[in-house]
Backbone as XML, in Angstrom:
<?xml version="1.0"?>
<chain id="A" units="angstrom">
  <residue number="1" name="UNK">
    <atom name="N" x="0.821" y="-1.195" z="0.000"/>
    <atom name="CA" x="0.000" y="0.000" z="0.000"/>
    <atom name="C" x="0.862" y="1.256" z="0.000"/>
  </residue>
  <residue number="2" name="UNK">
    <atom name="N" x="2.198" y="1.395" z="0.648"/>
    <atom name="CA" x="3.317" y="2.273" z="0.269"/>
    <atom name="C" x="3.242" y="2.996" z="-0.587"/>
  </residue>
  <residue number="3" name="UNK">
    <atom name="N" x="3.682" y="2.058" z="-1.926"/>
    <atom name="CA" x="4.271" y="2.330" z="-3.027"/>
    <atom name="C" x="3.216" y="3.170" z="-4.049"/>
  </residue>
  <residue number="4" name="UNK">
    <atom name="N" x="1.594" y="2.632" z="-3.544"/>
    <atom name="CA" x="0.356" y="3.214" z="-4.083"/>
    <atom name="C" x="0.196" y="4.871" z="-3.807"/>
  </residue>
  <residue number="5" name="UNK">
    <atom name="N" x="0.701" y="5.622" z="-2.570"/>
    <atom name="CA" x="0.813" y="6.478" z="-1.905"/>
    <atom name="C" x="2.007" y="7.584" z="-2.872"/>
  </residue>
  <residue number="6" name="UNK">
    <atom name="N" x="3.030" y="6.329" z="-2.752"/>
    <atom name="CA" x="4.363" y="7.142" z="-3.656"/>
    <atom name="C" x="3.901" y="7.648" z="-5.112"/>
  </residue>
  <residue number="7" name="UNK">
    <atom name="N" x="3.536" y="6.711" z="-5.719"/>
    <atom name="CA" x="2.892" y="6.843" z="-6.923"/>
    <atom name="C" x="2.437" y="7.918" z="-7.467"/>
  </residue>
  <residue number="8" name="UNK">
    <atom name="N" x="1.198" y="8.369" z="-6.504"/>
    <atom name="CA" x="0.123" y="8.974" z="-6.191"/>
    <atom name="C" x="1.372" y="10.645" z="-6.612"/>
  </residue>
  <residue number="9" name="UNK">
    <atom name="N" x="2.452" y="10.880" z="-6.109"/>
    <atom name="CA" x="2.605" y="11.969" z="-6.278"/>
    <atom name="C" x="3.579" y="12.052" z="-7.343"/>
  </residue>
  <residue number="10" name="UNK">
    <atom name="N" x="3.919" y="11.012" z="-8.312"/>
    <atom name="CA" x="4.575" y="11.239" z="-9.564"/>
    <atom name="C" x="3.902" y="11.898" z="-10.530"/>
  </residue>
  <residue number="11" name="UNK">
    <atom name="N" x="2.397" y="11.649" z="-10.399"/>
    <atom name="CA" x="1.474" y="12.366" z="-11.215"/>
    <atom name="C" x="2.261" y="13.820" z="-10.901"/>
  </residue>
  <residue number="12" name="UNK">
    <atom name="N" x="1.852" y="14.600" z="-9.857"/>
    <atom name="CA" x="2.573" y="15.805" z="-9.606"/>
    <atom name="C" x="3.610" y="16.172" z="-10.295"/>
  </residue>
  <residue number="13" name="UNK">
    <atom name="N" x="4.779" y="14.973" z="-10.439"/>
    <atom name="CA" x="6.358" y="15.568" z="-10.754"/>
    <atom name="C" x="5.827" y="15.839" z="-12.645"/>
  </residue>
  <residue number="14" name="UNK">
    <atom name="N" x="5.173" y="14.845" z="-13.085"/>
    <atom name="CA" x="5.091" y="14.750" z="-14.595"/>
    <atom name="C" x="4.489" y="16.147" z="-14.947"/>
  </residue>
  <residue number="15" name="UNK">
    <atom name="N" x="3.774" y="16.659" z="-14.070"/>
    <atom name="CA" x="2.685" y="17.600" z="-14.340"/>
    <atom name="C" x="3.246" y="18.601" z="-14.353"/>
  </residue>
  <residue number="16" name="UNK">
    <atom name="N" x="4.612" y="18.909" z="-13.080"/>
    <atom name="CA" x="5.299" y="20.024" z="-12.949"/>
    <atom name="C" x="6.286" y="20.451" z="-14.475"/>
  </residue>
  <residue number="17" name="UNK">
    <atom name="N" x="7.057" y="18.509" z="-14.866"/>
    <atom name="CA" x="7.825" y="18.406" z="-15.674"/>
    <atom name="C" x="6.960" y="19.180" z="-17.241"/>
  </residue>
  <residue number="18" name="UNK">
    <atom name="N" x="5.883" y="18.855" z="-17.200"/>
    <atom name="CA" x="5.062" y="19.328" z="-18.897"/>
    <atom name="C" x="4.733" y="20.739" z="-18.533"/>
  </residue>
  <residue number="19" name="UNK">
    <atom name="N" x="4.721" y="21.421" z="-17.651"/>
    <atom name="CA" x="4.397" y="22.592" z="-17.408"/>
    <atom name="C" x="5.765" y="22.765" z="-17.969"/>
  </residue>
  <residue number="20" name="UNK">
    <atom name="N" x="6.752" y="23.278" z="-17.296"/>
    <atom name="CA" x="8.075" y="23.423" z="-17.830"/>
    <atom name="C" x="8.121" y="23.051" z="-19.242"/>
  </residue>
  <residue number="21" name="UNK">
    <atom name="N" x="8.014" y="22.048" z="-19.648"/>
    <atom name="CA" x="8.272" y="21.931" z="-21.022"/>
    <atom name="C" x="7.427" y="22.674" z="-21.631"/>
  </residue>
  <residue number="22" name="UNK">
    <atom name="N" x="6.004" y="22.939" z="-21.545"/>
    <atom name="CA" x="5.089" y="23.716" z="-22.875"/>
    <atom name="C" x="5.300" y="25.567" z="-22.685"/>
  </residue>
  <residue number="23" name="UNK">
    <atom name="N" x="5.995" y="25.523" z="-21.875"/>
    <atom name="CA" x="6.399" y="27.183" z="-21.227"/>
    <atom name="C" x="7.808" y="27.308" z="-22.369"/>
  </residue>
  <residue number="24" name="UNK">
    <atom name="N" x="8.356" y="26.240" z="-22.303"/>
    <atom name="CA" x="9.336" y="26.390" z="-23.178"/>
    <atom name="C" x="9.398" y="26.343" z="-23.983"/>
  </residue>
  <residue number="25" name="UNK">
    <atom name="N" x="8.617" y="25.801" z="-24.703"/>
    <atom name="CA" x="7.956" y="25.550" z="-26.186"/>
    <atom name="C" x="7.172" y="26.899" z="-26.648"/>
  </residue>
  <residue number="26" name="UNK">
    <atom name="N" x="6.401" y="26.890" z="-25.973"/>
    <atom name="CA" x="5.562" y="28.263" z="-25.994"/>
    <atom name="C" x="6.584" y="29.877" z="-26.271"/>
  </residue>
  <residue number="27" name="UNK">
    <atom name="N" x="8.076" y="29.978" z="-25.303"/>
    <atom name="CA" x="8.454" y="30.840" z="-25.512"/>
    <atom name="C" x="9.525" y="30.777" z="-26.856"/>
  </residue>
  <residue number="28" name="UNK">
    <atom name="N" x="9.716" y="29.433" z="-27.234"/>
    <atom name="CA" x="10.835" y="29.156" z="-28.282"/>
    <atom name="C" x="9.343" y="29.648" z="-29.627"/>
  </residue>
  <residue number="29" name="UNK">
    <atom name="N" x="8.827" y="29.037" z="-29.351"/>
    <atom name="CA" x="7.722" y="29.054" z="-30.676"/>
    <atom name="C" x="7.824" y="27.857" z="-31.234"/>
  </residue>
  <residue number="30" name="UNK">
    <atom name="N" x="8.449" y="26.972" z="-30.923"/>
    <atom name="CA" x="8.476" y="25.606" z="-31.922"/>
    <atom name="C" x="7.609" y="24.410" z="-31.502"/>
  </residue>
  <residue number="31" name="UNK">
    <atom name="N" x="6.911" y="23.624" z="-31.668"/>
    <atom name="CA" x="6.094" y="22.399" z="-31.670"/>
    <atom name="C" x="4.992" y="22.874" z="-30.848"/>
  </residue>
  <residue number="32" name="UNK">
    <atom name="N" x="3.543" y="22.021" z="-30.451"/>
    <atom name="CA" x="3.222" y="22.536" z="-29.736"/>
    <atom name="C" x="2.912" y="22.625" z="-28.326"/>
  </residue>
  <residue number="33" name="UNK">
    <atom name="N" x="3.097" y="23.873" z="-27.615"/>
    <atom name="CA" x="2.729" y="23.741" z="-26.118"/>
    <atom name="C" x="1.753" y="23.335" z="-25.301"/>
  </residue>
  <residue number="34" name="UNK">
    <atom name="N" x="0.575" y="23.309" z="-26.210"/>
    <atom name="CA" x="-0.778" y="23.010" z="-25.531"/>
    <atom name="C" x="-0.869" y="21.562" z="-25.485"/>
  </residue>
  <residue number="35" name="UNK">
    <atom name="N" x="-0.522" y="20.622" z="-26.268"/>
    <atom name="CA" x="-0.200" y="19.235" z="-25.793"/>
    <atom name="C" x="0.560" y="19.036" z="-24.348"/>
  </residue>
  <residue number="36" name="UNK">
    <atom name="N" x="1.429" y="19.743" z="-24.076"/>
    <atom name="CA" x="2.057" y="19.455" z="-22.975"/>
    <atom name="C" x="1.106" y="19.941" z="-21.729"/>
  </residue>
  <residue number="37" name="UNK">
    <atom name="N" x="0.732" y="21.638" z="-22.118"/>
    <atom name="CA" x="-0.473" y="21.605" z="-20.995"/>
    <atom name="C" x="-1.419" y="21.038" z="-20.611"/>
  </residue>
  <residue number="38" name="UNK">
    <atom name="N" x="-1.873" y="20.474" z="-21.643"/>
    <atom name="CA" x="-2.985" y="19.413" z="-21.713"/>
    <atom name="C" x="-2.193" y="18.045" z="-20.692"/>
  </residue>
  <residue number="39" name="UNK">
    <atom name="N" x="-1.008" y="17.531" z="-21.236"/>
    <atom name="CA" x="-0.922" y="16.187" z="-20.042"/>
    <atom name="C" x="-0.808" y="16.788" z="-18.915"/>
  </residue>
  <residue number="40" name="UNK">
    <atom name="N" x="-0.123" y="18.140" z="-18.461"/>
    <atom name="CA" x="-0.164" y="18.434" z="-17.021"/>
    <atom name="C" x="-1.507" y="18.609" z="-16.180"/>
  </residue>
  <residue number="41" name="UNK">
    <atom name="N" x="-2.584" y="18.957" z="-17.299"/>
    <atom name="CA" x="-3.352" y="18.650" z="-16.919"/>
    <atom name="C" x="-4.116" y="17.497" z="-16.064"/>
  </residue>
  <residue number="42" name="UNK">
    <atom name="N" x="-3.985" y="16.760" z="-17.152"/>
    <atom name="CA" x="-4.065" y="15.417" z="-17.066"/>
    <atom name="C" x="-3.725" y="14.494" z="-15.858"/>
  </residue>
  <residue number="43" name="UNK">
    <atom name="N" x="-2.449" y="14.998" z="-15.310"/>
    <atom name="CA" x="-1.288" y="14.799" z="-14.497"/>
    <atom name="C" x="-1.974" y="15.033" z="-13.256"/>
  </residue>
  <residue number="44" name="UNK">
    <atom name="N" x="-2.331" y="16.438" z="-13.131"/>
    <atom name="CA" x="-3.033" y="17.006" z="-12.090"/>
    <atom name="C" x="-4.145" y="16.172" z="-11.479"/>
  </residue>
  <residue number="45" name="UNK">
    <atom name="N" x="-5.422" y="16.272" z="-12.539"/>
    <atom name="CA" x="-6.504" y="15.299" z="-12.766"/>
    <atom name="C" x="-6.184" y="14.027" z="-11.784"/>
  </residue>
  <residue number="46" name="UNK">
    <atom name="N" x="-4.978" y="13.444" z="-12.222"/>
    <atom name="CA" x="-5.271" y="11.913" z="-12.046"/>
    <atom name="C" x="-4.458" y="11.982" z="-10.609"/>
  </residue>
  <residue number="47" name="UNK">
    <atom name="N" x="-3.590" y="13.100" z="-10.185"/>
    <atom name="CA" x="-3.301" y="13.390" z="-8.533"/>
    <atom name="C" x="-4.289" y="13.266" z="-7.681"/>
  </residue>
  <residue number="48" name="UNK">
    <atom name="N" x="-5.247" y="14.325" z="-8.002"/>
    <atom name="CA" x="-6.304" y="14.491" z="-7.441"/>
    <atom name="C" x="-7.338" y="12.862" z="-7.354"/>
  </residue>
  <residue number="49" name="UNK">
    <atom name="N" x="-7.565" y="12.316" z="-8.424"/>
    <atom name="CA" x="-8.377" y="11.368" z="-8.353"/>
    <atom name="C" x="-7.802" y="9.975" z="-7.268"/>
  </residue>
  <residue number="50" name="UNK">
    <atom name="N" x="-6.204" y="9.859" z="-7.762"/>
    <atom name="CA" x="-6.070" y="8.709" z="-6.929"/>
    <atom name="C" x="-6.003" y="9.120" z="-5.294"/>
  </residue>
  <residue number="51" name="UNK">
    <atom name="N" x="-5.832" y="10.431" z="-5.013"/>
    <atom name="CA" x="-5.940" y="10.709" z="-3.633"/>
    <atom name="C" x="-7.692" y="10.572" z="-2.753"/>
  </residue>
  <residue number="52" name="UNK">
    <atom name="N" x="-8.481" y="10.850" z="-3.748"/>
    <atom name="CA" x="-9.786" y="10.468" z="-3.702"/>
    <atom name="C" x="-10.182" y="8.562" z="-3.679"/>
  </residue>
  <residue number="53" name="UNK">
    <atom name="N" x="-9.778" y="8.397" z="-4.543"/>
    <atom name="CA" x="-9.813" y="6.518" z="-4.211"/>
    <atom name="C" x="-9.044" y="5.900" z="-3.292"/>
  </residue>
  <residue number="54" name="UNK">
    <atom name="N" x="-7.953" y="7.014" z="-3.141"/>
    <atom name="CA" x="-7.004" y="5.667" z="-1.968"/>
    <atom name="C" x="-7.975" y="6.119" z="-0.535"/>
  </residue>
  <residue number="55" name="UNK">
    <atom name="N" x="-8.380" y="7.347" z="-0.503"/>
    <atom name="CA" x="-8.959" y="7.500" z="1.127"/>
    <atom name="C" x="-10.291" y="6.518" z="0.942"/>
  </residue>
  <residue number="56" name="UNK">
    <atom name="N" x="-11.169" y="6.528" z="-0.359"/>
    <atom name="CA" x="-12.150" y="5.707" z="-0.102"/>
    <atom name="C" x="-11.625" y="4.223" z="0.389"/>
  </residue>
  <residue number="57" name="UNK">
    <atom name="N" x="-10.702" y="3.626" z="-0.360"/>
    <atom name="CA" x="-10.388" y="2.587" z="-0.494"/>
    <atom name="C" x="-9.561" y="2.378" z="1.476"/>
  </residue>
  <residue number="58" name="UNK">
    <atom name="N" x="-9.376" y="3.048" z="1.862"/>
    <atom name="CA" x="-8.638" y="3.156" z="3.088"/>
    <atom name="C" x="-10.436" y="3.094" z="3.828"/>
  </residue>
  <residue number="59" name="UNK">
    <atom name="N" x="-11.565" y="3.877" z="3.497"/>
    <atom name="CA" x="-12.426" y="3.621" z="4.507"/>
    <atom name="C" x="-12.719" y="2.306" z="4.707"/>
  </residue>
  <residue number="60" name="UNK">
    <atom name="N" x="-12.988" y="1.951" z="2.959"/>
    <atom name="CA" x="-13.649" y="0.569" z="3.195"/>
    <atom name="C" x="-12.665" y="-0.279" z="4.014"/>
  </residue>
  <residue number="61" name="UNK">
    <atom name="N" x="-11.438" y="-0.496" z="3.750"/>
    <atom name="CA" x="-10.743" y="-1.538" z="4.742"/>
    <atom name="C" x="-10.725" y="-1.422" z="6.033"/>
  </residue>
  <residue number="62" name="UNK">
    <atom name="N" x="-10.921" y="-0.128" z="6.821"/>
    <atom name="CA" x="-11.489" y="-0.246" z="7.950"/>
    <atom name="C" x="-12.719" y="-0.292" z="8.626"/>
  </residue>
  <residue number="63" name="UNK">
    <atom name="N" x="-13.767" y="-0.493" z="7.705"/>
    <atom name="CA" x="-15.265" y="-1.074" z="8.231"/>
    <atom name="C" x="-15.169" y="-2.312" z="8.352"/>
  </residue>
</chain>
């Protein structure tokens, strides 16, 4: 159950990492940036969600 926890905040690092990248893209002008905002999005999204299932998933095992 650890490693589910650890996990949980790589979403974060990826999200931080595509922010950085579409900022950089964005100021170079080359390829595009909104793909990258879009996975940080994404990134974010799925932080948020597994922190929402692991507490459910933590109630049910203690009923």
């Amino acid at each position: 159950m650890g490693y589910l926890k650890i996990t949980t905040y790589l979403y974060l690092v990826f999200a931080a990492f595509f922010v950085y990248d579409g900022i950089t893209k964005l100021q170079s002008g080359e390829g595009t940036p909104y793909l990258s905002f879009a996975f940080a999005a994404v990134g974010v999204f799925m932080f948020f969600f597994r922190i929402k299932s692991l507490k459910k998933f933590d109630n049910k095992k203690q009923e």
